[in-house]
Phi, psi and omega in degrees: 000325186263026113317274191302337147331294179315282195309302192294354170258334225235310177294344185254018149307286179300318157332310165301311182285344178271318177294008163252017182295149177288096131040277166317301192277340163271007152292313141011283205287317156323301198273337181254349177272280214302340172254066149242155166323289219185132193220127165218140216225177211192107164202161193245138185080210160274358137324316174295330169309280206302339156254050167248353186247342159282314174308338209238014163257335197266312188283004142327302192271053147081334193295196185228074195251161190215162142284150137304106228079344162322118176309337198246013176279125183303171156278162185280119159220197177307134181105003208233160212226115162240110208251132209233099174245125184236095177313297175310356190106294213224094171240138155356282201297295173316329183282315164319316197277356182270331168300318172318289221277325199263010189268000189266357187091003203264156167293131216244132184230106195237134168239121182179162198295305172302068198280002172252026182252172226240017139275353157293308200292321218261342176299153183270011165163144199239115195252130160240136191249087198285092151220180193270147169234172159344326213248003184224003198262023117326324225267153173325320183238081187280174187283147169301323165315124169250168205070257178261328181342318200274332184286317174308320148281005166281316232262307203287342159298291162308305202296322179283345178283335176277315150332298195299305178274013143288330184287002165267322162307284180290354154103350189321183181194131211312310182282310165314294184327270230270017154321326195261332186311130166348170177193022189228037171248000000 
């Protein structure tokens, strides 16, 4: 009983945190996956988990995507997308490598809980994902979830909602899609 308890609590976390994602920005987002070059992407932790399974949906739908750090990532230049999620706002690491990308000329798609932090301002556009991460997850109305957990499952949420209308954007198909899929499992 206290599993499904648990599970039933934890879905109608992420229920909230999806109904308050803006629309808008993730039409934003959409629209900057579908004109970029070439996309290479960035998260820390299991934030990083969950946007390696978006990369690898996106190049499902045809884009040209790489992680950041792939022995094989090109450098970032102009036409080109580096899209980066720090639930906390403001990591080192995210801020350094968003300068790296935008000193190349490429377009910065930053995702995170925080939007008032000066590594929001500097991404050319920004998705807020209003749930709890590390960094807040002390406050009085913590997640049943611990840690980071309820933003990370927004973000595995977000990413397939972003999927479905591209794969409608790009014209795609059930059969393209999985054209592109491995064949070496």
């Amino acid at each position: 009983m206290k599993l499904q308890n648990d599970m039933q609590a934890a879905l109608s976390e992420l229920g909230k945190v999806a109904e308050r994602i803006d629309p808008l920005q993730v039409e934003t987002a959409c629209q900057m996956i579908a004109e970029a070059g070439r996309i290479m992407l960035y998260g820390c932790g299991r934030e990083g988990l969950q946007i390696q399974g978006f990369a690898m949906r996106l190049h499902h739908l045809g884009k040209l995507v790489c992680m950041q750090g792939d022995m094989a990532a090109p450098p970032m230049k102009s036409g080109d997308l580096f899209i980066v999620s720090a639930g906390p706002g403001s990591l080192s690491t995210v801020t350094a490598l968003i300068g790296q990308a935008k000193a190349g000329g490429a377009t910065v798609l930053f995702l995170t809980a925080q939007a008032q932090t000066k590594t929001a301002k500097v991404a050319d556009h920004t998705v807020l994902v209003h749930a709890q991460t590390m960094a807040d997850e002390q406050e009085k109305d913590a997640s049943t979830l611990p840690m980071g957990s309820l933003y990370e499952g927004a973000l595995f949420i977000l990413f397939e909602a972003i999927i479905l209308k591209l794969i409608v954007d790009l014209d795609e198909t059930a059969e393209s899609i999985r054209a592109r899929h491995t064949n070496m499992e």
